[in-house]
C-alpha positions as CSV (number, residue, x, y, z in Angstrom):
1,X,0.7,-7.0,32.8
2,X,-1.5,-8.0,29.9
3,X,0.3,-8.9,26.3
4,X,-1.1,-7.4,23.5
5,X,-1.0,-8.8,19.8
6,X,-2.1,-6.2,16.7
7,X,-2.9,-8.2,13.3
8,X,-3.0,-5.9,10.5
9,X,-5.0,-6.9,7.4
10,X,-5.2,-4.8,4.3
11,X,-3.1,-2.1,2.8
12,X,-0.7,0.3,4.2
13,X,-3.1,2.6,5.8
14,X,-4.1,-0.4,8.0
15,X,-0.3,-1.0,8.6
16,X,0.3,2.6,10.0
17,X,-2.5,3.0,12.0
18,X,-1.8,-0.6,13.5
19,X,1.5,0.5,14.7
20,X,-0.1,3.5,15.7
21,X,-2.6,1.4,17.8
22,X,0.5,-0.5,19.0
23,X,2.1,2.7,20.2
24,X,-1.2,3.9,22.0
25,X,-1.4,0.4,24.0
26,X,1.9,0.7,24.9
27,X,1.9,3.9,26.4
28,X,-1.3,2.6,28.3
29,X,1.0,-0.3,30.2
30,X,0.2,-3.1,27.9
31,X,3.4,-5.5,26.9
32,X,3.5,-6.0,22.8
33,X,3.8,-9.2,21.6
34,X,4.5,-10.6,18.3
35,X,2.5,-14.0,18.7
36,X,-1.2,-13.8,18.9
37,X,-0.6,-17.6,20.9
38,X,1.2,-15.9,23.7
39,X,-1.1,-12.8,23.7
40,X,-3.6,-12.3,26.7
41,X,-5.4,-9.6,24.2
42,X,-5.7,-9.7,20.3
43,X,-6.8,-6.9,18.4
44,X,-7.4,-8.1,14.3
45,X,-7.2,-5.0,12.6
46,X,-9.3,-5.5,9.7
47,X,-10.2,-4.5,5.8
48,X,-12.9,-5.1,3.9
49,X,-13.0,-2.4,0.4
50,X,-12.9,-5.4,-1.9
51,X,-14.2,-9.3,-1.6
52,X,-10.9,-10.8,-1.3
53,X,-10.0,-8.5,1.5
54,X,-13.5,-9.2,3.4
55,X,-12.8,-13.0,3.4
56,X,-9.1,-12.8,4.1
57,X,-10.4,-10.5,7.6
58,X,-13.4,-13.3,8.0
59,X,-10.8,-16.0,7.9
60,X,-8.3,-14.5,9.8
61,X,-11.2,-13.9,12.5
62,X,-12.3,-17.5,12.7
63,X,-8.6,-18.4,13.4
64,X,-7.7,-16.1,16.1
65,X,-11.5,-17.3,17.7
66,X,-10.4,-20.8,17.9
67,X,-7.6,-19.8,20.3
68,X,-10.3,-19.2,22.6
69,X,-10.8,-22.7,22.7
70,X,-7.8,-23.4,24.2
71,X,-7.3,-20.7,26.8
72,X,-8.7,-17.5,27.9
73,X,-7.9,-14.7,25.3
74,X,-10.0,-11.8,24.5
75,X,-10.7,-10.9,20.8
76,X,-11.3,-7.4,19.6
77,X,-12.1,-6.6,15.6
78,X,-11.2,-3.2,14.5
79,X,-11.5,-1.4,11.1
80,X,-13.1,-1.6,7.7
81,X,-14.8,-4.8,8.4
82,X,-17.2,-3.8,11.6
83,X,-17.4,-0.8,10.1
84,X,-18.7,-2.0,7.0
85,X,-20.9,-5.2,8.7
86,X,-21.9,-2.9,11.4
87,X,-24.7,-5.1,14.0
88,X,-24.0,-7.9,11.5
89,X,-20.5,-8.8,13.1
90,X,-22.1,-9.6,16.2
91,X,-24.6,-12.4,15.1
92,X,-21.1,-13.7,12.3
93,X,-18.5,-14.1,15.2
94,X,-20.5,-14.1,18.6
95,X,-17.1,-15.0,20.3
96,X,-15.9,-11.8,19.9
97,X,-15.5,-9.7,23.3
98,X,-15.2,-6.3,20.8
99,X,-15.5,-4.3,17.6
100,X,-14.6,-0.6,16.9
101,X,-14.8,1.0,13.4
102,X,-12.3,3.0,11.6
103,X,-13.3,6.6,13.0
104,X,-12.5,5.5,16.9
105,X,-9.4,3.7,16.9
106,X,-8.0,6.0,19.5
107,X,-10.9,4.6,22.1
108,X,-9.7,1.1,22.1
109,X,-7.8,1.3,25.2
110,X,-10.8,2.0,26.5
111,X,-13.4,0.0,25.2
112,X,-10.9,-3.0,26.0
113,X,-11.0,-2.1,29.9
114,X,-14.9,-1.3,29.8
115,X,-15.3,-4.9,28.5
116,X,-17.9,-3.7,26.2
117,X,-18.8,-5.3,22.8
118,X,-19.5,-2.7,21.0
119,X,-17.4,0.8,20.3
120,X,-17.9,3.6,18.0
121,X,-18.7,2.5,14.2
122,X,-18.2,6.3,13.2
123,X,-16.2,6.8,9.3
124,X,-12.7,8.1,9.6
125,X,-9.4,6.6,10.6
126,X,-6.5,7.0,12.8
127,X,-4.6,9.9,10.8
128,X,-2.1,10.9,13.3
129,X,-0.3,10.1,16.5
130,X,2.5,11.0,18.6
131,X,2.9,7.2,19.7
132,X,3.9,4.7,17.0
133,X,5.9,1.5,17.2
134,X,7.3,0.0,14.2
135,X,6.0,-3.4,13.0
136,X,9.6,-4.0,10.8
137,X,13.1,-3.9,11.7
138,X,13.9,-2.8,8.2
139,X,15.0,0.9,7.6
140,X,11.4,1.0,5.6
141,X,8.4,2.5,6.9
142,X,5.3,4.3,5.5
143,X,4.2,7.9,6.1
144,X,0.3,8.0,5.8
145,X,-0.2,11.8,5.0
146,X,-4.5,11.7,5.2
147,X,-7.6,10.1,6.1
148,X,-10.6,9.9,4.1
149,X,-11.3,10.5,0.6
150,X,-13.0,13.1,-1.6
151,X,-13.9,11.2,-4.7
152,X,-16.7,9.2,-6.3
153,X,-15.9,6.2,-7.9
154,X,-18.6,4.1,-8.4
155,X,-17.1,1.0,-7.4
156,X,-15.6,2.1,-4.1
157,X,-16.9,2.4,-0.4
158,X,-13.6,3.8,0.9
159,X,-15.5,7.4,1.6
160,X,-18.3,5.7,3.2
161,X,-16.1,3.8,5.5
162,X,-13.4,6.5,5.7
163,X,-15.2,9.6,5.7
164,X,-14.2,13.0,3.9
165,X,-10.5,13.7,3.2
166,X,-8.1,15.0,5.8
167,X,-4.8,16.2,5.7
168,X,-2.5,16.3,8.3
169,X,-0.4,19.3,8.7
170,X,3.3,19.6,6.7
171,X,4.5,19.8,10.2
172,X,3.1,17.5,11.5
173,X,4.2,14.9,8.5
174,X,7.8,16.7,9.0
175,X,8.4,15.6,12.2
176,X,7.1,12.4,12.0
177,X,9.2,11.9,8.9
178,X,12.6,13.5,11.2
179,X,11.6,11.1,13.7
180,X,11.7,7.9,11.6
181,X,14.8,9.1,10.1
182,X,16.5,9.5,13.1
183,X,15.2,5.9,14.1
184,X,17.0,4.5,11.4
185,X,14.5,4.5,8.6
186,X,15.7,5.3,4.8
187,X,13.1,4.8,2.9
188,X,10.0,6.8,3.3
189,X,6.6,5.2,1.6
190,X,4.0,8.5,1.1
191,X,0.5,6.8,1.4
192,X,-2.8,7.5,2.1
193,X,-6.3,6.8,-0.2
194,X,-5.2,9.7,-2.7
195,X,-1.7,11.2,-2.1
196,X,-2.1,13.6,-5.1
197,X,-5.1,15.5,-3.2
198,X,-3.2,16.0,-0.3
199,X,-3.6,19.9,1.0
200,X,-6.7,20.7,-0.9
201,X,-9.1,20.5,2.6
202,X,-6.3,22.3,4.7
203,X,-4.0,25.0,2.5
204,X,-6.9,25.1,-0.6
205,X,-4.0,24.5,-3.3
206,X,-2.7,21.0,-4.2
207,X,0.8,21.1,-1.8
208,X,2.5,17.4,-2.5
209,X,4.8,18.9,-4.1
210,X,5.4,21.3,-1.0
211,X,5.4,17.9,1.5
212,X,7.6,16.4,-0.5
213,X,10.4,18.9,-0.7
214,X,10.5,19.3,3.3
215,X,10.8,15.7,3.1
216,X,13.6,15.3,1.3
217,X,15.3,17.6,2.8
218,X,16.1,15.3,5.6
219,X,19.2,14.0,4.8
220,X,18.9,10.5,6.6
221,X,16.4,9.7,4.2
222,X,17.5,7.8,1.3
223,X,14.6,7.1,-0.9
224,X,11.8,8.2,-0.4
225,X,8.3,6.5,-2.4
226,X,5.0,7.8,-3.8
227,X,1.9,5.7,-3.9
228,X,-1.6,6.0,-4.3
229,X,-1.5,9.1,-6.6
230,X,-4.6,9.6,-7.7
231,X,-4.4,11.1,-12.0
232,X,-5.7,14.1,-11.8
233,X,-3.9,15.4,-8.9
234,X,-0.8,15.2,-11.0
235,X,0.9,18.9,-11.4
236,X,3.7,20.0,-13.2
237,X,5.2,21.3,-10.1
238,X,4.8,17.8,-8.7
239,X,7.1,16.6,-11.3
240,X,8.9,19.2,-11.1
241,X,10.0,17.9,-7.6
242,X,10.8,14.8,-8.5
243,X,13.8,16.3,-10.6
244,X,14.9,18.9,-8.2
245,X,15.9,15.8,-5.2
246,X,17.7,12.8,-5.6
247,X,16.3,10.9,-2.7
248,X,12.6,11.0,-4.0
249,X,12.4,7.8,-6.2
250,X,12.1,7.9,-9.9
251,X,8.8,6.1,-9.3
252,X,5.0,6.5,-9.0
253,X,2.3,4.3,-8.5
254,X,-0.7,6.2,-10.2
255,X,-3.9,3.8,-10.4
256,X,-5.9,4.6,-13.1
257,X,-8.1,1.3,-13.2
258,X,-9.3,1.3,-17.3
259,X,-8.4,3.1,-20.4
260,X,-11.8,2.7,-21.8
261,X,-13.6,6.4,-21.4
262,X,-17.0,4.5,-22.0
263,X,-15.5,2.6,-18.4
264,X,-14.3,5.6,-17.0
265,X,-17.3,7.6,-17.1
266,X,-19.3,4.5,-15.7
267,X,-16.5,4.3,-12.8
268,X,-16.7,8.1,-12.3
269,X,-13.2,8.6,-12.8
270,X,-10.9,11.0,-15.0
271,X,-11.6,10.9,-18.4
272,X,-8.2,12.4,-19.5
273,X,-6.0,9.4,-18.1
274,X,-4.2,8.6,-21.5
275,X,-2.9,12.4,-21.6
276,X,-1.9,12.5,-17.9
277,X,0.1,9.4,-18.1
278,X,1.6,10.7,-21.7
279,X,2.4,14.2,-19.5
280,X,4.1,12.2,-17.0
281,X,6.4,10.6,-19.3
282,X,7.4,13.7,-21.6
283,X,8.3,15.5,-18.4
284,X,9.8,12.4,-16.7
285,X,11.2,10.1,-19.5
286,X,13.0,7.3,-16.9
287,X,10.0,6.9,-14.5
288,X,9.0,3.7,-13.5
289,X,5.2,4.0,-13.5
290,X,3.1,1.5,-11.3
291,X,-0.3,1.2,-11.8
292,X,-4.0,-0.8,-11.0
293,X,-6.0,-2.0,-13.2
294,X,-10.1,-3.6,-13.4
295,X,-11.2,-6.5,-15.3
296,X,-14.8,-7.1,-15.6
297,X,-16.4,-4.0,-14.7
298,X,-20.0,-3.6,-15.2
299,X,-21.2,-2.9,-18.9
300,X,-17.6,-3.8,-20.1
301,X,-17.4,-5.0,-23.6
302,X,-14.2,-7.4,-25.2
303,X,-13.8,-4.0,-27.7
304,X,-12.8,-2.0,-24.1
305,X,-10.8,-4.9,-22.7
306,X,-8.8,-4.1,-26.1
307,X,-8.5,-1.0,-25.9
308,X,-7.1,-1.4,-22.5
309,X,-4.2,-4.0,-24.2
310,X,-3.6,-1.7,-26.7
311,X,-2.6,1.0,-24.1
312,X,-0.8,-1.1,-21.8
313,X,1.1,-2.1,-24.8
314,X,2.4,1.3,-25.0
315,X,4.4,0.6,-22.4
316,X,3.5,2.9,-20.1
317,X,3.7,1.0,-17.0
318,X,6.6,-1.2,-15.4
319,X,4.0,-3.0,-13.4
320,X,0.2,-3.3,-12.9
321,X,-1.7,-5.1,-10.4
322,X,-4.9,-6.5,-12.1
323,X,-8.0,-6.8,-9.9
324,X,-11.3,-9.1,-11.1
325,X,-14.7,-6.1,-10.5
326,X,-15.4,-6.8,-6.7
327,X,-19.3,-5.8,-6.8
328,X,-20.3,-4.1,-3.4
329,X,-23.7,-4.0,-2.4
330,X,-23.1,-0.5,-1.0
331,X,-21.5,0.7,-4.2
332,X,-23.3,2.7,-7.1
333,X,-21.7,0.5,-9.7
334,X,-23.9,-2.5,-8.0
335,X,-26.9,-1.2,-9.3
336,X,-25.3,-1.0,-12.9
337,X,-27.0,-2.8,-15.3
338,X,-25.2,-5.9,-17.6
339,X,-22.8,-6.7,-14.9
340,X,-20.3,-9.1,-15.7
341,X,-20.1,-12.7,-15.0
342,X,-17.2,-13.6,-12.5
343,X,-15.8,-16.5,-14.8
344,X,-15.5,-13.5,-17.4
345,X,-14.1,-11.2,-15.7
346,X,-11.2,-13.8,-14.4
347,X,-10.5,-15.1,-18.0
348,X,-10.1,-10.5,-18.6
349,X,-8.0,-10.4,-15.5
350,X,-5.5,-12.7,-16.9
351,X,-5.5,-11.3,-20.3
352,X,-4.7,-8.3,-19.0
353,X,-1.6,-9.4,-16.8
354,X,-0.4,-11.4,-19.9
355,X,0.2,-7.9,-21.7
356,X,1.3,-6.2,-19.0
357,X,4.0,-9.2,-18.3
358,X,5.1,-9.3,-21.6
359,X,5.3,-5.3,-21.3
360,X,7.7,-5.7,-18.2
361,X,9.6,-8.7,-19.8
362,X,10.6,-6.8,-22.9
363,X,11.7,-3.5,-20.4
364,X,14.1,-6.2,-18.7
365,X,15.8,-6.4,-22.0
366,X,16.3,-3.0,-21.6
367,X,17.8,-3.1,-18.2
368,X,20.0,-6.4,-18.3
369,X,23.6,-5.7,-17.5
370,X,22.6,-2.3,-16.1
371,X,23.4,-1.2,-12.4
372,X,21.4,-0.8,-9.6
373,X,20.7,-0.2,-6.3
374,X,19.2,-2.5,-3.6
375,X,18.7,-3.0,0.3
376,X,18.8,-5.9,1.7
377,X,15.8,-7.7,3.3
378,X,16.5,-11.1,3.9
379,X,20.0,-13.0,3.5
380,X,19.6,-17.5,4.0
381,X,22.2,-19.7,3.2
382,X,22.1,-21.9,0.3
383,X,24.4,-24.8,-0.1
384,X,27.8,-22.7,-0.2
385,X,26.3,-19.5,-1.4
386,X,24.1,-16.7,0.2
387,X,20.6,-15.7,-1.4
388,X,19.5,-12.2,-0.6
389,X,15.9,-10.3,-1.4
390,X,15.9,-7.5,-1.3
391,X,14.4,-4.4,-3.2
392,X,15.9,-2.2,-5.9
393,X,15.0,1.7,-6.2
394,X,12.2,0.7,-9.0
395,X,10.2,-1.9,-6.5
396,X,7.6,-0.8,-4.1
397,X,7.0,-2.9,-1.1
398,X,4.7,-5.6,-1.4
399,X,3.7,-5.2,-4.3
400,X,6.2,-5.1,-6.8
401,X,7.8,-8.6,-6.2
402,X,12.0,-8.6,-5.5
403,X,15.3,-8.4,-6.2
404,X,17.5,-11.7,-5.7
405,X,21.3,-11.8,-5.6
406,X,23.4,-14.8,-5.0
407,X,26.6,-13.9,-3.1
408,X,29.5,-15.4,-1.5
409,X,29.1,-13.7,1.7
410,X,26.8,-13.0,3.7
411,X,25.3,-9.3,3.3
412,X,23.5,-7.5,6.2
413,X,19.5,-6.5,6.2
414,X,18.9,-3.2,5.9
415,X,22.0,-1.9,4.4
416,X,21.9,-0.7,0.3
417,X,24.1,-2.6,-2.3
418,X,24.9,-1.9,-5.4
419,X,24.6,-4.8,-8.0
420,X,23.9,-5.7,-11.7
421,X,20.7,-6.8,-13.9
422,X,21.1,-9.7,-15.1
423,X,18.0,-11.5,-15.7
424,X,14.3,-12.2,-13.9
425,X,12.3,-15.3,-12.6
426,X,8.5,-13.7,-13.0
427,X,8.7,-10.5,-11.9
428,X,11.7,-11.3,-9.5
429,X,15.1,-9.3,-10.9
430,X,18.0,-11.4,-11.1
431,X,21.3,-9.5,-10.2
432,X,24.9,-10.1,-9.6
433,X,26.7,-8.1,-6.1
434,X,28.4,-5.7,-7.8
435,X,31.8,-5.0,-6.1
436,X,32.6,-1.7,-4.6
437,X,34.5,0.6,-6.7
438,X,38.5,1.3,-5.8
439,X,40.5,4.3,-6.6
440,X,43.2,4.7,-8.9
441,X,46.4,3.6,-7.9
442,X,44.9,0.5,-5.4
């Protein structure tokens, strides 16, 4: 039997539908394997929406090709990046025996046994499946609830590469949810391009809130995550959700990528930001808000770059990844006049994390000597101690950097702990184990 290696590149999206392109290629007799060097087959599962995640795909590409030097291995390229480079990836990487596009992931199987180099380049995505296998042995897993997207910002090709936006059923998402539960997952990441939207295509009424409240009814699930949530997709009844369970996480990543409304209009997206985030607050006082951010977008003036400061200052946001312009040649905003030079929009991009750092430092005032709870990812040994990462309640994975605790014992991955803020290397929260609770008496 042939072994079979998935790379995933990118965001979570990719990650799902990789371990849904894992489950489909098991099911069709292929053995998994873990190490593209012991693979007969590897399948690089690639993204291209911004520059950075085009050359990371490249790279990863020319690596996995040089394998081919040593031994016979086929090469297949799926995703954004064909999708995006189209005939182009052919004439880039010649070695490669195959390249599907986002919209037929589900044909691989096939295309890999009809040795032909070229599959379907059609927009969409692998939305749904009844096969998946799990790329982490942690009880954390995402739940992508659509495909596609249904806005227009002016900077991004997702709709073009992705197609229109498509919800999958509250069923369907229900089951999928039970049946990661009951596989030992307890924490649930919602993702998809734009959560917020989801139901608009299939029940005509924004129904996250609805998704979410069959979700946490399953009782296996401890926390369960909201990314991606597009502004104005934000409903009171939303929020009002987020009160009414305690296993959906007092936290929401909510990109809103400028203050400025000059910038906004320019990037085609919500002018009323400042009020939704202010809404989001008043109704939710102890959220922990996440949030992206541009530097450097065309037509962008130091004045707007202060502006943006000032807000962050506010102190809005626990954390904010800050992303230099990337200008797509397919993108309206590329045809925007007085774009901004690259070495201008890096110095912006670190001004910008400078604020929002010294934002997060002064909220870990705040929270010192406060408890909270984590799982544990990882546990080493160092010297006579243990150091475990892990995550607390307030940190997205990936993205939201970790919580390390020094322990006499070993603690065991995957299990929740409770322990105490102390203090925070970077954006890494210090804490001390906090020892379990005893009854009166004992």
């Amino acid at each position: 039997m042939q072994k079979v290696a998935v790379v995933a590149l990118g965001c979570s999206k990719n990650t799902v539908e990789a371990e849904y392109l894992l489950g489909i290629l098991k099911n069709k007799g292929f053995v998994l394997s873990a190490d593209v060097r012991e693979a007969d087959i590897v399948i690089i599962h690639t993204c291209s929406f911004i520059r950075d995640a085009r050359e990371e795909s490249e790279n990863c590409i020319k690596n996995v090709l040089l394998l081919k030097n040593k031994r016979d291995v086929k090469v297949f390229v799926s995703g954004c990046l064909p999708q995006l480079l189209k005939e182009e990836t052919v004439k880039k990487f010649p070695l490669i025996d195959g390249y599907i596009g986002t919209g037929a992931l589900d044909k691989l199987p096939v295309l890999i046994s009809n040795k032909q180099q070229c599959g379907s380049l059609e927009a969409g995505g692998l939305n749904d499946s009844k096969y998946r296998v799990l790329s982490s042995r942690l009880p954390s897993a995402y739940l992508k609830i659509a495909e596609g997207c249904g806005h227009k910002c002016s900077f991004c090709i997702i709709p073009s590469l992705r197609g229109k936006y498509v919800s999958r059923s509250v069923k369907s998402l229900r089951d999928e949810a039970k049946s990661l539960a009951q596989a030992g997952v307890r924490e649930l990441v919602l993702t998809a391009q734009d959560t917020t939207s989801y139901g608009l295509d299939i029940y005509n009424v924004f129904s996250l809130d609805k998704l979410l409240s069959e979700i946490a009814k399953i009782k296996e699930l401890k926390w369960i995550r909201l990314m991606y949530a597009y502004p104005s997709g934000i409903t009171d009844s939303l929020l009002d959700v987020f009160n009414e369970y305690k296993n959906i996480c007092n936290y929401i990543d909510i990109p809103i990528q400028h203050i400025s409304k000059k910038v906004l209009s320019l990037m085609k997206r919500p002018p009323n930001t400042e009020k939704i985030v202010q809404k989001i607050k008043n109704r939710l006082p102890d959220i922990v808000l996440r949030t992206s951010l541009i530097a450097g977008f065309p037509q962008e003036t130091e004045s707007d770059v202060r502006e943006l400061i000032g807000f962050i200052n506010k102190g809005y946001f626990q954390y904010a990844g800050v992303f230099e312009y990337s200008d797509e040649k397919n993108a309206p905003s590329s045809k925007l006049k007085n774009q901004v030079s690259r070495a201008i929009a890096a110095k912006r991009r670190i001004e910008i994390e400078n604020a929002q750092y010294e934002v997060f430092k002064s909220k870990m005032k705040y929270l010192k000597n406060t408890e909270t709870e984590f799982f544990a990812e990882s546990c080493e040994k160092k010297g006579d101690k243990y150091l475990i990462s892990g995550r607390s309640v307030f940190q997205a994975p990936e993205v939201d950097a970790n919580t390390l605790v020094s322990s006499d014992k070993a603690l065991e991955t995957g299990k929740f702990y409770k322990a105490v803020i102390k203090n925070h290397d970077g954006y890494n929260i210090k804490a001390a184990l906090q020892a379990p609770r005893r009854g009166k008496g004992k």
